[in-house]
C-alpha positions in Angstrom: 0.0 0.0 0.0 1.2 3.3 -1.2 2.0 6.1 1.3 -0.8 8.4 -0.2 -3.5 5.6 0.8 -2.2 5.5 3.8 -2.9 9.2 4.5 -6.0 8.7 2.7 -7.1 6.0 5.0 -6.3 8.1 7.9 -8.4 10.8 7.0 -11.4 8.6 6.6 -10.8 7.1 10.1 -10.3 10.5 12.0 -13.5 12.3 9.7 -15.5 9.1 11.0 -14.5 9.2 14.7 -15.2 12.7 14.6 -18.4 12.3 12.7 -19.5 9.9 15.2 -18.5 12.3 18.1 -20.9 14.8 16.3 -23.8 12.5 15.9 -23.4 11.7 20.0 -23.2 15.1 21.0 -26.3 16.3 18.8 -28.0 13.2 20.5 -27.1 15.0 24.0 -28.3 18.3 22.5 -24.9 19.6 23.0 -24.4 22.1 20.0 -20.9 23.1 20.7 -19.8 20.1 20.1 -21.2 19.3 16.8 -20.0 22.6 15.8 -16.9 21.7 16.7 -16.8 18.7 15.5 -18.0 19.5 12.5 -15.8 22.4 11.8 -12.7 20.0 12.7 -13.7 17.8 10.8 -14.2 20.0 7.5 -10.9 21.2 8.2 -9.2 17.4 8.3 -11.1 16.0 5.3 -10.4 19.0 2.6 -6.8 19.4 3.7 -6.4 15.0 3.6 -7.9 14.8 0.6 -6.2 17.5 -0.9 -3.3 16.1 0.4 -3.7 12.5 -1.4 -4.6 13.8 -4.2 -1.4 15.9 -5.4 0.7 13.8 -3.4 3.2 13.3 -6.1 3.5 17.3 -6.7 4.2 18.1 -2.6 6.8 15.5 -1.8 
């Protein structure tokens, strides 16, 4: 497996964890932390996929 699936996978797995943290806190009716969660995890996806995908242009 190639580096840049590597990185790929790991921004799946952290955008999930921090999806489900979202989902569990809307359930508690805590807002903050879906914002948060769902501002973090914006921020991890775009810059992970961007990332992977010019992978061979960065490094």
């Amino acid at each position: 497996m190639e580096t840049r699936h590597i990185v790929l996978v790991l921004v799946v797995l952290v955008t999930s964890v921090l999806l489900v943290r979202g989902v569990v806190g809307l359930l508690n009716g805590e807002i903050g932390t879906v914002a948060r969660q769902a501002a973090i995890g914006l921020i991890v996806f775009t810059f992970g996929i961007t990332l992977a995908s010019r992978w061979d242009e960065v490094g």
